[in-house]
C-alpha positions in Angstrom: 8.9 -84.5 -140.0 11.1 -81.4 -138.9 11.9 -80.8 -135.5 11.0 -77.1 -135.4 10.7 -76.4 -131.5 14.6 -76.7 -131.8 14.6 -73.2 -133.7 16.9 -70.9 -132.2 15.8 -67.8 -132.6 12.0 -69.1 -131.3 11.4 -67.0 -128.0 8.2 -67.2 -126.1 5.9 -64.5 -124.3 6.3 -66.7 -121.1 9.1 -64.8 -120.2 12.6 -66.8 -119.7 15.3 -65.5 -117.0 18.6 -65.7 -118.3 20.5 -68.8 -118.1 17.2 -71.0 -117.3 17.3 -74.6 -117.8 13.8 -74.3 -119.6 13.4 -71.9 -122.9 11.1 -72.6 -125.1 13.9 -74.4 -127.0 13.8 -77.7 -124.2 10.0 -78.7 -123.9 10.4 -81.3 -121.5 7.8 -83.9 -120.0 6.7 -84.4 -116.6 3.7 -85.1 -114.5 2.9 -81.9 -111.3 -0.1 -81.8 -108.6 -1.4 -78.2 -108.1 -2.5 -77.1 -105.3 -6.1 -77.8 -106.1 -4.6 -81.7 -106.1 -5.3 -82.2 -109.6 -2.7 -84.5 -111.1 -1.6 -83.9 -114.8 1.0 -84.2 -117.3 3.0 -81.3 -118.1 5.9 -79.2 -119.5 7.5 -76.1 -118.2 9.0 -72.5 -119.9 11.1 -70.7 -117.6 9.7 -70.3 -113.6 6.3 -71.7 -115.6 4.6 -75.2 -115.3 2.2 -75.9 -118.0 -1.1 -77.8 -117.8 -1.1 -80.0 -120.8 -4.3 -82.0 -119.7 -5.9 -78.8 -119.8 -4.6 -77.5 -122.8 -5.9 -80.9 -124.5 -9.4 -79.8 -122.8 -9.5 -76.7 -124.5 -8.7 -78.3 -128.4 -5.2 -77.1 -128.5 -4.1 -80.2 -129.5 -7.1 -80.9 -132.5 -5.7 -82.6 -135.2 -3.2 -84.9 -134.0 -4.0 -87.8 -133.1 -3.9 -88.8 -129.0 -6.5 -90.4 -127.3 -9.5 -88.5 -125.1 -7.7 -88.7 -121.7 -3.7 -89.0 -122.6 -2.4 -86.1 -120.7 -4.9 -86.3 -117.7 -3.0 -89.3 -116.5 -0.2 -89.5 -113.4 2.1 -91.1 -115.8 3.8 -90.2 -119.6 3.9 -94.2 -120.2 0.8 -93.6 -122.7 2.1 -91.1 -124.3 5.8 -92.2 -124.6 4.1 -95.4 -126.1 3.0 -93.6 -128.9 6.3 -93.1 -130.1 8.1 -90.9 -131.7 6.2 -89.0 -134.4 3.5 -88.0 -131.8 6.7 -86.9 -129.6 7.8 -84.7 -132.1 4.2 -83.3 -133.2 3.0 -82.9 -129.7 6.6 -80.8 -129.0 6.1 -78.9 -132.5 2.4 -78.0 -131.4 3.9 -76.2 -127.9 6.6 -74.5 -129.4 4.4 -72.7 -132.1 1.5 -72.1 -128.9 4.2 -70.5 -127.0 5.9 -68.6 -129.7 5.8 -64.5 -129.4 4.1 -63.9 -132.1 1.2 -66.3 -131.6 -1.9 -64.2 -130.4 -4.3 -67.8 -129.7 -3.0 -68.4 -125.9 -1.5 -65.6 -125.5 -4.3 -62.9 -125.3 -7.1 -65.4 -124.5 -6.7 -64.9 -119.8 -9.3 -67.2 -119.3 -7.3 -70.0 -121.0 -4.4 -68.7 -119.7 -5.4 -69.0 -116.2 -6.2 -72.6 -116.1 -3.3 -73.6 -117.7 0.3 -71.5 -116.6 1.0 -72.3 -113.0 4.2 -71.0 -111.5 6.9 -73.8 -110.6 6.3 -72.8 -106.7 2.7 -73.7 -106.5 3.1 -77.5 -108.1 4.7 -80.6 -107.0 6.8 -83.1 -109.2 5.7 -86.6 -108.9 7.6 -89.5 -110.9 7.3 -88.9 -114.4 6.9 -92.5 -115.5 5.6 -95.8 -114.3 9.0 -97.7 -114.6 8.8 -101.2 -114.7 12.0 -102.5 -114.7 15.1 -100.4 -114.1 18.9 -101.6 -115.4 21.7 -100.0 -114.0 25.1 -100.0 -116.7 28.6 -99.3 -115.6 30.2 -97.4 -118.8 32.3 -94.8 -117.7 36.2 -96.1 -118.0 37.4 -94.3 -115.8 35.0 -94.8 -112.8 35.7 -98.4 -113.6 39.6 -98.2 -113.1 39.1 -95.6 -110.4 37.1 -98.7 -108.6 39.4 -101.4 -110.0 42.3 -99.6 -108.7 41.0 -99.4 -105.2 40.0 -103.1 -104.7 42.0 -105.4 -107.3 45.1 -104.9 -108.7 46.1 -101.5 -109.7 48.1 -102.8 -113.3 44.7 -104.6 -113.9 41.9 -102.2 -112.9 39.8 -103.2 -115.6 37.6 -106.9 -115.8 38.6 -108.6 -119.0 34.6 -108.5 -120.3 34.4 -104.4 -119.5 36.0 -103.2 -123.1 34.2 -105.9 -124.7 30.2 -105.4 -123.7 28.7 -102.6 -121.3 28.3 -104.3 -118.3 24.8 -103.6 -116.3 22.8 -105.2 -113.7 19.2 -105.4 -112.8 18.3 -102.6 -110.2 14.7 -102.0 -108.1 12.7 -99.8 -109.6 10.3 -99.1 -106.5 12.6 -97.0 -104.8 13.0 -94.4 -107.5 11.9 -91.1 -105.9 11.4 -88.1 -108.1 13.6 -85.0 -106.5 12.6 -83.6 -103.4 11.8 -87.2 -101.6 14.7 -87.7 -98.4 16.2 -90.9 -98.1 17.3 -93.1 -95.2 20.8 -94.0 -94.3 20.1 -98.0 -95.2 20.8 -101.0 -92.4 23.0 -103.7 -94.0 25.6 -105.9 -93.2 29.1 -105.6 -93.6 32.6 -106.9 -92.4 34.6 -104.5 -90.1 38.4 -104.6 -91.6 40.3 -107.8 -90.6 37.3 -109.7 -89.3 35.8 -112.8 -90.5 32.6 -112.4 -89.3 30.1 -109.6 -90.6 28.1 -107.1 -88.5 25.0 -105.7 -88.5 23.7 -101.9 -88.6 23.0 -99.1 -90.4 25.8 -98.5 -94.0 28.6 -95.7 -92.4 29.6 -95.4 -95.6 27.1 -94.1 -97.6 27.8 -92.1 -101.2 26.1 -90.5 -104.5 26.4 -91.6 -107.7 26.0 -89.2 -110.7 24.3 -90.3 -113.5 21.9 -89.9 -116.1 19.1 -92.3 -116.9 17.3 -92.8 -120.2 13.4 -93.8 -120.3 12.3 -96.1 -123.3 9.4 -96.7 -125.1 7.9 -99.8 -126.1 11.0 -101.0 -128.4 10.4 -104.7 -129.2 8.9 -107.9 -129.0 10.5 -110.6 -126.9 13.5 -112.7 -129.2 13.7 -109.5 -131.0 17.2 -107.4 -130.5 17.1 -103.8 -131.3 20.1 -103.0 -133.6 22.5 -100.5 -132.6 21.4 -97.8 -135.4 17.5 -98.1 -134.2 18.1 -97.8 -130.7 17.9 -94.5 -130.4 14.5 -94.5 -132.1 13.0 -96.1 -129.0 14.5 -93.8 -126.2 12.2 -90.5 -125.2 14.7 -88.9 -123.3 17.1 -88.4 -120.3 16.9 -86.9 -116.5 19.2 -86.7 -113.9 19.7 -89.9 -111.6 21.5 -90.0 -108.5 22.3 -93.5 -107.9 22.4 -93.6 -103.9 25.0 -96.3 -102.7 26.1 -98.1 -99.1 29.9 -98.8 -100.3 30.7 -100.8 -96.7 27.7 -103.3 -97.5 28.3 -103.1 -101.3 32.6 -104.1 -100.6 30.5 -107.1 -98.6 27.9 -108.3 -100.8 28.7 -107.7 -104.6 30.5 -111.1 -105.0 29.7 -113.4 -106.1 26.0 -111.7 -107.6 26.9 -108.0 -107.7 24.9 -105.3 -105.6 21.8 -106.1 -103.6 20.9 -104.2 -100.9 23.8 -101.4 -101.1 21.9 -100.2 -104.4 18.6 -100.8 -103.9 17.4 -98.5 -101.0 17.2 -95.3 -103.2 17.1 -93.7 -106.4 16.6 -90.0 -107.4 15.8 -88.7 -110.3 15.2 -84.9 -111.7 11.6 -85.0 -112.3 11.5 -83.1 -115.8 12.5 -85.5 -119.0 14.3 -83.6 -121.6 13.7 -85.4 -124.6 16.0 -86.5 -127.1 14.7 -84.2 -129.7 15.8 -81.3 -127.5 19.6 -82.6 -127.3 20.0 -83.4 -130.4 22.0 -79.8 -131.3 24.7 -81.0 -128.6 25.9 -84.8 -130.1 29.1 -84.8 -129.8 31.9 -87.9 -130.7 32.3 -89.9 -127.6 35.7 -91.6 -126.3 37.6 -94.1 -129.3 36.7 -97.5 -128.4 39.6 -100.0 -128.4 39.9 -103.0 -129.4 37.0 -102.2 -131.5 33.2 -103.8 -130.3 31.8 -107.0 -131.8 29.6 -106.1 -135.0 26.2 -105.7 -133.0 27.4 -103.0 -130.9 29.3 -100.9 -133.8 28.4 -97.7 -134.7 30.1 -94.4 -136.2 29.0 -90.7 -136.0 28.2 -88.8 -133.2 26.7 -90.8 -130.5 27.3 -88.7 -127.6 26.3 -85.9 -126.0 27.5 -82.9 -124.5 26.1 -82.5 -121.4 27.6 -80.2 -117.9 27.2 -82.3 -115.0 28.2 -80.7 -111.6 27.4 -82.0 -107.7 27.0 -80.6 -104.5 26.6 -81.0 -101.3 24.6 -78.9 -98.7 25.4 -79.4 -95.1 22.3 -79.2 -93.1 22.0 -75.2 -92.1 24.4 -74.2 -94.4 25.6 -73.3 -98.2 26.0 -75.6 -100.7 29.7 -76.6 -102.1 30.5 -77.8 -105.4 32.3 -81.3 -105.7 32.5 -82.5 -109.1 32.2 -81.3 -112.2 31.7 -83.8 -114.8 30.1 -84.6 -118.8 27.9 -87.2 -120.2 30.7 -86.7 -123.1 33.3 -89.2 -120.9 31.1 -92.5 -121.1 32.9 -95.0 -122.9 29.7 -97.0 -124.1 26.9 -95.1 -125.7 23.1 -95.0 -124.5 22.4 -96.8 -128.4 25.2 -99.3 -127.6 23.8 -100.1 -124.3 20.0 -100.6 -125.3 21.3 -102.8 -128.2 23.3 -105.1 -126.0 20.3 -105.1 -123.3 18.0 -106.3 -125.9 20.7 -108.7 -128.3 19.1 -111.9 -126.6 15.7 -110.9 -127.1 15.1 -109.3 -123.6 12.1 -106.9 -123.9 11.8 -103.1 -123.3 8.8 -101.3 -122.3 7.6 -97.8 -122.1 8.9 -96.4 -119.2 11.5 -98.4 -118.3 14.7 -96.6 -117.1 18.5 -97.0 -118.4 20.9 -95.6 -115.4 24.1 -94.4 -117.0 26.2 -96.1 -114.7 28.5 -93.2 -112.5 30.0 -90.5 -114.5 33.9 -90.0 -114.1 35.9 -87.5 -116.2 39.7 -88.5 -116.0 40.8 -85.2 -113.6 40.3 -85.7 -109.9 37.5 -82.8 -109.4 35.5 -84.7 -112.2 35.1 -87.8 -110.5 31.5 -88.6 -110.2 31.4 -90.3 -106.6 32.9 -89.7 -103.0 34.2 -93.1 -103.4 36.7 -91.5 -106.1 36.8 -87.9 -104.4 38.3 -88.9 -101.6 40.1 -91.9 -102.7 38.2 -94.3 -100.2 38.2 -91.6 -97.6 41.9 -90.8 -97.2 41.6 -88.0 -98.7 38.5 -85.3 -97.2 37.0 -83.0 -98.9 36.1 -79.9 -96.9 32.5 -78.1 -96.9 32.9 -74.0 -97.4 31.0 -74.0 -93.7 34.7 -75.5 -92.5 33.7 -79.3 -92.1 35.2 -82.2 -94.2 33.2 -85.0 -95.9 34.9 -88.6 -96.7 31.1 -90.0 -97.3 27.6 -88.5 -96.7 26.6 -87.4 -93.3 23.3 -87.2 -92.1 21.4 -84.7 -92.8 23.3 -83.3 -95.9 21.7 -82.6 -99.2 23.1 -83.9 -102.7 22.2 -81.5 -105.6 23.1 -83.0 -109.2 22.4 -80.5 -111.8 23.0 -80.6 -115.5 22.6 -78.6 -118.7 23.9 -78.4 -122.4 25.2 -74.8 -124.1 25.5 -73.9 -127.2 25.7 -70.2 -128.7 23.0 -68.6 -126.7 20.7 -71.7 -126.3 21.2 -73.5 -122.6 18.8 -76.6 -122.3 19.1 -77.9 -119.2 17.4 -80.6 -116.2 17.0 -78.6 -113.4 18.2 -80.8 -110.6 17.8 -83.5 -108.3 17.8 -82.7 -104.8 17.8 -85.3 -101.7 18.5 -85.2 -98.0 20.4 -88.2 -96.6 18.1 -88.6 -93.4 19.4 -90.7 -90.4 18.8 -94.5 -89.8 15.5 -95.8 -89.2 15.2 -96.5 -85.4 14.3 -100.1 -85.8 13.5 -102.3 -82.9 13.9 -106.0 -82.3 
């Protein structure tokens, strides 16, 4: 079936400010409340939100096949379980609705009006029921960045991280869409040359920048996907800022790995830009050496180009840039890592969520955490209002934004946007 909401030279009658995230050319998914507190599933073309559930209402979606009520639900896990041929018709179907030169929508205002919302009058919810949530670690050079720190420089990297990409299982309750604040977490952790740990709130608390990937229903258990499937299972991608405590993480990790230094937050950008829509940027990822066991091969282009930039906004003031970064440095692919998640038979549902692991380039403004930026803290980074950050303060925003370009088309994420909010006054 072709994949004709990719067209280039499609434009839409919604009109499109230059250098938007969303033409008509992206699509993505994502579930809004208006402002009459209906919940539905939706996609956006420039500053617009669109009302899928009531475009399905109205028979704009007759003659392929979803069921009465799919997108008048507070989750895409229905629909991303209908894999991908309904993806792709469903996608088709909005691009040809919102084309110029297609009167049906267009001229009918009643329609119209119950459907188009601008961006300021909805709110975002979580796209996606997520059910489990793994977290990889595939960038080579966040891992000797982190290897350097805390083992032995000549030996940054683990013996197994060439071999397999390495993951743990995260928490997927506290994965906030954009927007939601988070609280600087309470831990433990062991002041430098003690023996005994203290107790209190992490002072060393960072972002991580990442992408995640949200699955559909992909197997059965015992049954491993194969590396040249994978993608075939895996609707698309958002922005995910992995929050982390790095003084109760440096604590904790060993022997397990990380407990409650990972799992007090997760953002994510609310909008998920399918894989259908990137697939004009694949690019060839990083040469893998020595080369991966037979179940994790794969040739071709298996990456994707993708502009990654973070910032932080100091409360009251502007916004500074801090790293720039690309999806293109990750050493193990998102089809590499679904087939090694599922090679013992592990199961994969719809909605479940893939975190990229943090996203390092190999120059020092590319670095994808404040952990690298400031090398541990020695050295600052300074705000454009004056002030210098070795970790998050209180109060300051993290902005993750991301976007593909090519020629004149720009598909892009939006962003995701959290405040780092003071400690929790607890009492005992």
């Amino acid at each position: 079936m072709p994949n004709i909401a990719n067209d280039p030279n499609r434009k839409s009658w919604i009109p499109v400010p230059e250098n938007s995230d969303f033409p008509i050319q992206n699509i993505p998914f994502g579930v809004f409340i208006t402002k009459e507190d209906v919940i539905t599933i939706g996609t956006r073309i420039g500053n617009c939100a669109i009302d899928m559930g009531a475009l399905q209402q109205l028979g704009y979606f007759e003659g392929i096949e979803l069921t009465d009520d799919m997108f008048m639900q507070d989750t895409l896990n229905d629909f991303i379980s209908d894999g991908k041929k309904t993806w792709r018709l469903v996608r088709n179907r909005l691009a040809e609705l919102f084309d110029e030169n297609n009167p049906t929508l267009r001229d009918n205002k009643n329609h119209r009006e119950v459907v188009i919302f601008k961006v300021e009058d909805i709110e975002m919810l979580l796209p996606v029921q997520i059910g489990d949530y793994t977290d990889f670690y595939s960038s080579k050079e966040h891992a000797t960045n982190v290897g350097k720190m805390f083992r032995d420089p000549e030996n940054a990297l683990l013996p197994n991280w060439l071999h397999i990409p390495v993951g743990y299982h995260g928490r997927s309750s506290t994965i906030v869409p954009s927007g939601i604040p988070v609280h600087r977490p309470y831990g433990q952790t062991l002041p430098n040359g003690e023996t005994t740990p203290v107790f209190g709130p992490s002072r060393l608390v960072d972002f991580e920048l990442e992408t995640a990937f949200i699955t559909t229903d992909a197997n059965l258990m015992g049954e491993p996907i194969p590396v040249e499937e994978a993608e075939e299972h895996i609707f698309g991608m958002v922005l995910f800022n992995d929050w982390s405590a790095r003084d109760i993480q440096k604590w904790e990790y060993v022997p397990l790995g990380p407990f409650l230094a990972k799992n007090f937050a997760s953002s994510i950008s609310p909008w998920i830009v399918t894989m259908d829509a990137l697939e004009p940027f694949r690019t060839k990822g990083p040469e893998q050496s020595p080369e991966p066991l037979p179940y994790l091969q794969q040739k071709g282009e298996k990456a994707f180009d993708i502009n990654l930039e973070v910032l932080i906004k100091p409360e009251n003031s502007e916004e500074t840039v801090v790293s720039r970064s690309n999806f293109k440095y990750m050493y193990w692919s998102m089809a590499q890592q679904l087939a090694h998640h599922t090679i013992n038979g592990c199961r994969v549902n719809s909605g479940d969520m893939m975190g990229s692991g943090t996203i390092s380039g190999a120059t020092e403004d590319s670095f994808g955490s404040m952990l690298e930026l400031t090398w541990g803290g020695q050295k600052p980074l300074k705000m454009k209002d004056g002030s210098e950050r070795k970790f998050i303060n209180d109060n300051d925003t993290v902005i993750i934004r991301g976007y593909c370009q090519k020629g004149n088309i720009r598909i892009g994420f939006g962003e995701v946007s959290s405040k780092l909010l003071p400690a929790i006054d607890l009492k005992f």
